[in-house]
N, C-alpha and C positions, 0 to 999 in steps of 0.2 A: 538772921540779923545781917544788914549788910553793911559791906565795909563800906569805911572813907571814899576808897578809888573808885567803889561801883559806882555806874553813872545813876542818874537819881532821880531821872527826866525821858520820858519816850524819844524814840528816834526822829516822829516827826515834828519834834520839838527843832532841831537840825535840820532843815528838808537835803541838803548835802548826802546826810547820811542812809539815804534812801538809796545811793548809788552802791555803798559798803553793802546795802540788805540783798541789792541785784547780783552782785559781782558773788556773795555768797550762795546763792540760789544757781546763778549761769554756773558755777564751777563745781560747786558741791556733786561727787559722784560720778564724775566725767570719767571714763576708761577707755573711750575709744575715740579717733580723729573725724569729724564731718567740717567739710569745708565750710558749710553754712554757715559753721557758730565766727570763722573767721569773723566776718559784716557784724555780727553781732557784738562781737571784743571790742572792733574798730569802735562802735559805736561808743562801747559802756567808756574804752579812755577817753575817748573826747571829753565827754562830757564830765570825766573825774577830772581832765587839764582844767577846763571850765570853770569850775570848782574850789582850781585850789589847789588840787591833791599833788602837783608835784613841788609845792613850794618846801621851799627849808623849812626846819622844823619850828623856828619861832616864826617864823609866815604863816604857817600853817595853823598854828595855836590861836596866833590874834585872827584871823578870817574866821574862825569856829567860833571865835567869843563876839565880833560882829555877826557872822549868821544868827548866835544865840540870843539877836538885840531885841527881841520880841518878847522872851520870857519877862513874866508876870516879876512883881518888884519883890514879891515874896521867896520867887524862886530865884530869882537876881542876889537876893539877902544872901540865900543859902550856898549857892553856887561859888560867891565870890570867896569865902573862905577856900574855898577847893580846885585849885589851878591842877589840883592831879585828874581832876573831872575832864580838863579842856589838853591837857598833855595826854591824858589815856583818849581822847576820841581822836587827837592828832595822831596819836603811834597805831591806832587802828583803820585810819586815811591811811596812813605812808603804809601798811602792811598790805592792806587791797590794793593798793594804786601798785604795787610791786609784784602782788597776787597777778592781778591783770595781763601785766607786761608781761611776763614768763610766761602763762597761759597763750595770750596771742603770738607772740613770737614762738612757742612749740608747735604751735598749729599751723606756722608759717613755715616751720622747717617740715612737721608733718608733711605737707603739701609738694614740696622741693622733695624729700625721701621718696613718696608715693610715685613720682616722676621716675626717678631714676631706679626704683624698683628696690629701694633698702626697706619693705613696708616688715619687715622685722624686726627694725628698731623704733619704728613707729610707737609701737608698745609701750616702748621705754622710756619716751618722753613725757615731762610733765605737763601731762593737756590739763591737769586741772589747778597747774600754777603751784603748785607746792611739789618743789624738787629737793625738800629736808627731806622729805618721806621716802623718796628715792636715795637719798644718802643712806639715810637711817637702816634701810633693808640693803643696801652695799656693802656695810658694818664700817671696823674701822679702815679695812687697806681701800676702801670704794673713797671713802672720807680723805684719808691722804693722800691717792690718787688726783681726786678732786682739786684740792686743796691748791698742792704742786700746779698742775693743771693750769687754774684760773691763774695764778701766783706768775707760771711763765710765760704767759698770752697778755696780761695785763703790761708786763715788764718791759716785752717784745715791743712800744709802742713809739708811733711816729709824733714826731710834734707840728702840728698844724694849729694854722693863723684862727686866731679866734676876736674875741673883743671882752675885757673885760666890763661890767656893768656896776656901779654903785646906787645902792636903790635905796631909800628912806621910807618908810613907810611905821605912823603911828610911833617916831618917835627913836627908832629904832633901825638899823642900817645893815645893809646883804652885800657880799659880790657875788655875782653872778654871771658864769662862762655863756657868752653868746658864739654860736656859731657861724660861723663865714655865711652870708647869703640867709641867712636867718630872721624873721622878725622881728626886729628887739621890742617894741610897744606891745607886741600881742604876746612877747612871752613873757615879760613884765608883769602886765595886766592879770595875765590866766595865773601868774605864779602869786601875785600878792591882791589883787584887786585893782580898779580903775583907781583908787585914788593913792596910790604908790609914785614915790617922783621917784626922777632917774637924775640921779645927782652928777652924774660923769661917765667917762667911757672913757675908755684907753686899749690899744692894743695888747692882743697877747698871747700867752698858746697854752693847747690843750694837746693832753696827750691819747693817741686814738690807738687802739690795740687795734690789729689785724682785723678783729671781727667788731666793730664800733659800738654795736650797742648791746648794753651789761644784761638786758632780760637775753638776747638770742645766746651769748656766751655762756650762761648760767642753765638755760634749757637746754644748750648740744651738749654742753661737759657734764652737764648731769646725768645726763642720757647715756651717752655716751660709758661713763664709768660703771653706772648701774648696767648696763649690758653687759661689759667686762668682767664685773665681777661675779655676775650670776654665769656665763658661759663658762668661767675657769672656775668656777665651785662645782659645776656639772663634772668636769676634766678631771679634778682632783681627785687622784686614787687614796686609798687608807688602808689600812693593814687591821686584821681582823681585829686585833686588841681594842685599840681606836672607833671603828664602826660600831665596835659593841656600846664605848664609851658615847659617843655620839648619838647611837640609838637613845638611850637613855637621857640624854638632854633633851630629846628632842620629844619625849615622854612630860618632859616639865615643862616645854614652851621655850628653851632656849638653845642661844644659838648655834650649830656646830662648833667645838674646838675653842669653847669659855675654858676659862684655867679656872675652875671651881672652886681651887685651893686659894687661889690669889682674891675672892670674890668672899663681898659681905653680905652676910643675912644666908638665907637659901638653908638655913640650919636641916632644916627637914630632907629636904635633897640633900647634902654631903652626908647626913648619913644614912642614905641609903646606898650610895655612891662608895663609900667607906664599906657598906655590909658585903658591895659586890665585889669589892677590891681595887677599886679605879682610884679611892684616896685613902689616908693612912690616915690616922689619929695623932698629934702628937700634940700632949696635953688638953689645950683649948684651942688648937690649930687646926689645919687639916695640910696634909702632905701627898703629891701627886705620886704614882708608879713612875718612876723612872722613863721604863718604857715607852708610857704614853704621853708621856713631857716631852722627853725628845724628840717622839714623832709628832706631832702637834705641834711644836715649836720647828722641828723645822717646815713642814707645811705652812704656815702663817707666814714663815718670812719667805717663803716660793711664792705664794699668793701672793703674797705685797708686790715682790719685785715684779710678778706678770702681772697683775690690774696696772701698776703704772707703766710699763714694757707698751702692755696690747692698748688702753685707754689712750697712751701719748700720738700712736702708730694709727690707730679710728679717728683721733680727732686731724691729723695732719697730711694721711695719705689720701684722701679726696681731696684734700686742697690743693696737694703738690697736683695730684693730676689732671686738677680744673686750669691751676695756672697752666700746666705744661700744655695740656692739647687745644686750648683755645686762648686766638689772639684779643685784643682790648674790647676789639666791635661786639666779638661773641660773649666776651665774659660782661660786658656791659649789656647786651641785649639781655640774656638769661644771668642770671648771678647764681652761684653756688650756694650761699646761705644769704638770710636777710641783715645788710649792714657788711657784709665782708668786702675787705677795700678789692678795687676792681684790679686795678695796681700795686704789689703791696712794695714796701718801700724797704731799705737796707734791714732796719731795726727788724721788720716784720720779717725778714729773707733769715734770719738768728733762727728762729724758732725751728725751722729744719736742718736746724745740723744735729737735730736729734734723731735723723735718720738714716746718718750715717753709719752710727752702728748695725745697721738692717744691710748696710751693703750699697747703699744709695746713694752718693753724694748729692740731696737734692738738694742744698740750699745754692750750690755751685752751678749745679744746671738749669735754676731757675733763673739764678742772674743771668746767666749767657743766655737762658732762649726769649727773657725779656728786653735785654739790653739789641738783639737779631732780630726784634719784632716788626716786622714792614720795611726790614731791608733782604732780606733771602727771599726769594718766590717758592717761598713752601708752607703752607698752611696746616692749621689742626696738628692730626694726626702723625701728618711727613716730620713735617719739623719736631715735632716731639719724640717722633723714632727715630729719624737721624743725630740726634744729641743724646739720644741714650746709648745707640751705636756707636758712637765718636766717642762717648765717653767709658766703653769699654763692654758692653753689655752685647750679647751674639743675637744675630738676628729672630731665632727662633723661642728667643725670651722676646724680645719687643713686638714682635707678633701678636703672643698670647698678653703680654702686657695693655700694650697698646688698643688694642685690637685691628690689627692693618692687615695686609697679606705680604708674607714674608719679600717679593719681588719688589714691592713698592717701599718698604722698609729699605731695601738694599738701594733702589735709586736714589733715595730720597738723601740717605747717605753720600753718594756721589754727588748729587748737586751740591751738598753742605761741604763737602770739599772742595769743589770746586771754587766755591766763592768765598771758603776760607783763604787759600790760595791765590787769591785775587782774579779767578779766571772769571769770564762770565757766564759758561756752560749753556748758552741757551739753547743751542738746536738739541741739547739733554733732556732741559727743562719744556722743548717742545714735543716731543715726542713722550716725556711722563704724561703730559698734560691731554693726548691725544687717548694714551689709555683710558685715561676717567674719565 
């Protein structure tokens, strides 16, 4: 028997939702990266913008109940009692249209990975648009890693000029953020339909995190932590007691270092778990050994503290070192992720001082080698070794860091003093130059 919310009418009754049946067929099953399917995503969102599918949710709703102007007056009858018909196909637009973008954008950072030779984390990312699944097998510290994560990249964020838009359509009224240099009619249009007014505009600002757009932030941090957390579950040592207990969960399908005792139902497992000695009876309770409470509980909080440690450290140490070794021209020609600002801005420059703890002062040396950008005659590499040497780092680490040869690390240095100094070192700067 089906309920009220099931829809009650084939899909090609919506021809829209033909896009919902592709976006699940292209995705369903995906495990590994092919560039090909890139052109193929591009395509499927176009045509879900087209559509509709990024509008607000009550945009969304009325453009599914005009697409649906065709049903018969019978099924018109029936329908109209059930607004949860036309809110359940919108929350299943907005869930693909979302599906979509994390998909395409994994396969755009795929692409940029496979370049720089990370094709190990390749794995990790969500090719087939569903990065809960990747949480869910992280557990919980993957989840609060996560969390944090997104939480202080979102925060981190610069305010740029935008235009506000006010839109009327059917009776009913939206704002919506236009972006600088943006179409306003065609993003209108695609969001509400041709026949949407634009009732006013006004200037205003949006706030754009370091990496701008929410599917490429949502597929690296996902990635990214689900790596984390399964390479330091690999690391994790246990004490014989513990592995036996572990063994034994993982006999029932669950996951390392559950607190059994603090957990409902499972009745059949704790007492077996009880017969072996891992939990104690007490009344209608179940009570842990000691021993393996404490070790378990302190593992858990190890774990926590290193998935957020190593996850904050993957997601921010290629950045530092995209901005550090290449100037605006380079970072604009090649970009490190898709959407990451080419420039980042003070607010953005926050996010690495969480790498100070590592020993690094990188949000300090990013400002100095941004703010030195096209005024020193040293590029790439030099300048980014000479500011790591200045700022206190020996040559034989910036070498192997950098990757430079320890003699041009050392010049490169001199010239950067030199023109801290206000000299103008050039017959130095001619002679490095003559090297390479």
């Amino acid at each position: 028997m089906k309920s009220e919310n099931e829809p009650r009418i084939p899909y090609d009754a919506i021809p829209s939702l033909a896009h919902v049946q592709r976006a699940n067929e292209m995705l369903t099953g995906i495990s590994s990266f092919d560039t090909a399917r890139i052109v193929e995503l591009e395509g499927l969102k176009e045509k879900m913008e087209d559509s509709g599918f990024g509008s607000p949710f009550r945009g969304l709703v009325q453009r599914t109940m005009d697409e649906a102007g065709d049903l018969s007056e019978a099924e018109w009858s029936d329908l109209k009692k059930q607004n949860a018909y036309f809110r359940y196909i919108a929350n299943l637009k907005k869930y693909s249209m979302a599906r979509v973008n994390i998909a395409l954008d994994a396969h755009r950072i795929a692409r940029g990975f496979a370049k720089m030779g990370y094709g190990d984390v390749v794995g990790h990312l969500p090719l087939d648009g569903n990065h809960i699944r990747l949480l869910m097998d992280a557990g919980d510290d993957g989840v609060v890693a996560y969390r944090e994560l997104m939480d202080r990249v979102e925060l981190a964020a610069e305010k740029k000029g935008c235009f506000i838009a006010k839109v009327k359509f059917n009776g009913a009224t939206e704002s919506v953020q236009v972006a600088e240099g943006e179409n306003l009619e065609m993003k209108i249009s695609r969001m509400f339909g041709v026949n949407a007014e634009i009732v006013s505009t006004r200037p205003g600002f949006r706030n754009v995190p370091i990496i701008g757009a929410k599917g490429v932030r949502i597929a690296l941090v996902s990635a990214i932590v689900h790596y984390a957390s399964r390479s330091i579950g690999k690391e994790m040592g246990m004490g014989a007691e513990s592995a036996l207990y572990n063994s034994r969960l993982a006999e029932f399908g669950i996951r390392p270092d559950v607190r059994m005792d603090l957990v409902s139902g499972f009745e059949k497992e704790k007492a077996e778990l009880a017969k072996a000695g891992f939990l104690v009876r007490a009344g209608e309770k179940y009570a842990m050994k000691d021993s393996i409470k404490a070790e378990i509980m302190g593992r858990k909080k190890k774990r926590r503290e290193e998935t957020r440690r190593r996850s904050a450290l993957l997601l921010l140490s290629p950045m530092f070192k995209f901005y550090l070794m290449n100037n605006e021209e380079a970072r604009r020609k090649e970009n490190l992720y898709p959407s990451l600002a080419i420039t980042p801005g003070d607010k953005h420059l926050m996010l690495f001082s969480y790498m100070d703890s590592e020993g690094l002062p990188a949000r300090a040396l990013l400002k100095r080698k941004l703010g030195m950008e096209g005024k020193v005659p040293l590029a790439g590499k030099e300048l980014a070794s000479a500011l790591l040497m200045d700022g206190g780092k020996d040559a034989a680490w910036v070498s192997e860091y950098i990757g430079i040869e320890k003699e041009k690390a050392e010049g490169a240095l001199h010239v950067l003093r030199n023109f801290s100094q206000g000299k103008r070192g050039a017959e130095f700067v001619g002679r490095i130059r003559k090297k390479d």
